[in-house]
N, C-alpha and C positions, 0 to 999 in steps of 0.2 A: 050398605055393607062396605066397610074397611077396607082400600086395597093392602094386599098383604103379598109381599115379595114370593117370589115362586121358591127361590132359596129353605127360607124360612118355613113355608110350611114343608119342604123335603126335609130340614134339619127335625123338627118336630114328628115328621110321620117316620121315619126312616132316618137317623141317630147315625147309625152304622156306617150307609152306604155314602151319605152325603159326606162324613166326614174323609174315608177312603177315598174320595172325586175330590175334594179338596187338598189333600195331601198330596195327592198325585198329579192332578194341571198345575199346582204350586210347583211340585218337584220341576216339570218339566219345562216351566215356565222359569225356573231359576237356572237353568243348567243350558238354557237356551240365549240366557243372559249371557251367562259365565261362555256361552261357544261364540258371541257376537264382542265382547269382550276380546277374548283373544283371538279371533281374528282380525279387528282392528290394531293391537300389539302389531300381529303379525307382519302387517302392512306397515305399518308406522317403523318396525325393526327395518323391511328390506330399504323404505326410502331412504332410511338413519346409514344405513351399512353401506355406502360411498364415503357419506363425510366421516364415519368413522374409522375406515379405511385411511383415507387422506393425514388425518389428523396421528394417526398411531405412524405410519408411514414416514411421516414429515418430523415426528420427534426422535424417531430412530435416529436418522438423517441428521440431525441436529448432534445428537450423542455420539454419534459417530465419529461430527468432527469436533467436540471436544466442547461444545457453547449447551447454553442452559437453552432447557423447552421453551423460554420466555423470552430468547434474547433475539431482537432485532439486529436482523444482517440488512447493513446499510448497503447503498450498491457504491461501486468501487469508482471515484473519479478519473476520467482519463488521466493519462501522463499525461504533465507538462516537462516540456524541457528548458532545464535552468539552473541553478546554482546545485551542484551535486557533491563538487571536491568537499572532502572533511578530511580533514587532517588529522588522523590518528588509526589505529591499528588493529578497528573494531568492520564492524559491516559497513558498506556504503549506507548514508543515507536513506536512498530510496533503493529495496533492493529486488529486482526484476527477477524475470523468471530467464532460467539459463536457457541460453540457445545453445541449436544441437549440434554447431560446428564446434572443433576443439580448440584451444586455448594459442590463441595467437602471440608466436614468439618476436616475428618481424617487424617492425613497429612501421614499414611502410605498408605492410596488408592491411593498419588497421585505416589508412590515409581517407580520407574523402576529399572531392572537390572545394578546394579554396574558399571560404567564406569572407567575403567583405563585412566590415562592422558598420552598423549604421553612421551615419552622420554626426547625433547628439551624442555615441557613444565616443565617437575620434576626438571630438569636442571635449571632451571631460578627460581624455585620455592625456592632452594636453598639459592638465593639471598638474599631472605627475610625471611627465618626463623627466626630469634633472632629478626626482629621488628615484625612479627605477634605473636608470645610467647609473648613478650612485652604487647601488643598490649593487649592481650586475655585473659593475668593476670590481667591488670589495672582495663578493663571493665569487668573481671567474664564471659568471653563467651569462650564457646570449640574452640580450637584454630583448631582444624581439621574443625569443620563448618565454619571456617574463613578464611582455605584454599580453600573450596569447592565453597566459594562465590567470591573469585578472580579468580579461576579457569572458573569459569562459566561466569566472568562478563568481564573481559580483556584477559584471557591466560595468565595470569603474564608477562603483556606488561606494562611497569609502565608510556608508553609517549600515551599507549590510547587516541580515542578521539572520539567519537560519532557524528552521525550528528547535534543530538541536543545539545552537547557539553558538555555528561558526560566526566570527565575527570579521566586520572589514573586507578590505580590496581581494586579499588573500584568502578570504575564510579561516584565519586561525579559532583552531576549537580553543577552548579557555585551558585545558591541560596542556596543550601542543603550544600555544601560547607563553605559560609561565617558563615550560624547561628550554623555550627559545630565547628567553629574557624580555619577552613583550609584555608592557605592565601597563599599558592602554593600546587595547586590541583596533580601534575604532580611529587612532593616529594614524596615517598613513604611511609616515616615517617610518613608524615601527612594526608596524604589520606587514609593507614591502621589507623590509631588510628583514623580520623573522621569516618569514615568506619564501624570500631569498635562499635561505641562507640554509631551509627543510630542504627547500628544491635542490641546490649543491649535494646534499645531504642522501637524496633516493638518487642523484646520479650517480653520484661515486658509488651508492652502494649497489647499484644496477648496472655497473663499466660502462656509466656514458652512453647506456640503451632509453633512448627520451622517452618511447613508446610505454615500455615499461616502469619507467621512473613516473610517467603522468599516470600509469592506472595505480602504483602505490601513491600519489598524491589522495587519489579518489576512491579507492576501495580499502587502499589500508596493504601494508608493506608484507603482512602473512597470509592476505587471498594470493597476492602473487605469485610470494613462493611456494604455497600450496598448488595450485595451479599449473605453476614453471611456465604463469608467463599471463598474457593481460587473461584476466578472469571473463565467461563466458557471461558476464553479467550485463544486460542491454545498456544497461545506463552508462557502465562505465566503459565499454565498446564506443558508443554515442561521443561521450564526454574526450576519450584517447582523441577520436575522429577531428572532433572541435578544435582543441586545440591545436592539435597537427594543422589544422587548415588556418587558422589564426597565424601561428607561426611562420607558415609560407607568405601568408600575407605579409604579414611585419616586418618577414626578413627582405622583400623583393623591396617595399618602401623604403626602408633604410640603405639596402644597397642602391637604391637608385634604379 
């Protein structure tokens, strides 16, 4: 005798009921699915819901401050400190976050202790003594704070060049350049006597306040007078400081 599945003869004997048992462990056997189903969902949703958290969180953040959900925020190099003066009547250069004291009118509060130049810088300074005398006689300006200001502004590098394209001993920018009559920025001659000649230029328009005539050298002649006096900007704070200290230097060497 055949074995014959127990199934099979329930479908045969009994039509009805077998088909009812089938319909219904199916049913429940699907719906047990569908409940193993979602609760893995479920699971899978709470581990998901930090990173999607994170991720919704961090583009707000982004849009907030005005960058695309895609764009890489580099991190921020320290300052260096170095060539800052630009000669013209825009933003400094590199421009700091304003400190909380208010705008210094005295130009010896902005003074720091004396800086010596290095060695190879006094060495190259050399170079250009007889055109900064020149230079110092023509336009009536102390030829020591004319060192103090190439000092501070290239290292007496005469082929300088900034990223915004101050050029030479002076940093003249290429506009502040042409309307001084400088037609090779990277001359010496010409760069010290247009150089000169701005410098005369922010003192007379500053009554012979050096303090504030160096921070319109290096922020630019309308932070000042917005301001009513050196701008609260670190850099150009720093930069006032420099050459103030250069200057005592150069002036105590020359006088002996």
């Amino acid at each position: 005798m055949r074995y014959r599945p127990y199934y099979k003869d329930m479908m045969r004997l009994q039509p009805q009921k077998a088909s009812f048992a089938i319909t219904f462990y199916g049913s429940v056997a699907q719906k047990a699915l569908y409940g193993m189903s979602g609760a893995i969902g479920l699971g899978c949703l709470f581990l998901l819901l930090p990173m999607i958290s994170t991720v919704v969180c961090s583009s707000l953040h982004r849009q907030a401050q005005g960058l695309s959900p895609l764009t890489r925020i580099e991190p921020v190099p320290p300052s260096v400190r170095g060539t800052i003066g630009r000669l013209s009547s825009g933003e400094p250069e590199e421009v700091s976050k304003p400190v909380s004291s208010p705008a210094v009118k005295n130009s010896e509060k902005a003074a720091a202790p004396d800086v010596v130049p290095p060695l190879d810088k006094k060495a190259r300074e050399s170079l250009f003594k007889e055109i900064i005398l020149e230079a110092s006689a023509r336009h009536q300006v102390d030829p020591a704070l004319v060192k103090a200001v190439i000092m501070a502004e290239s290292r007496y590098n005469p082929k300088a060049l900034s990223k915004r394209g101050a050029m030479g001993l002076m940093q003249l920018m290429p506009a502040t350049a042409r309307s001084l009559g400088v037609v090779d920025g990277f001359d010496p001659h010409q760069n010290i006597n247009g150089g000169v000649r701005y410098l005369k230029g922010l003192l007379r328009r500053f009554d012979g306040d050096v303090g504030l005539a160096l921070a319109a050298y290096n922020a630019g002649i309308s932070k000042v007078l917005a301001y009513e006096g050196i701008p609260p900007f670190t850099t150009t704070r720093r930069y006032v400081q420099d050459v103030l200290s250069y200057y005592r230097f150069y002036k105590r060497e020359m006088t002996g």
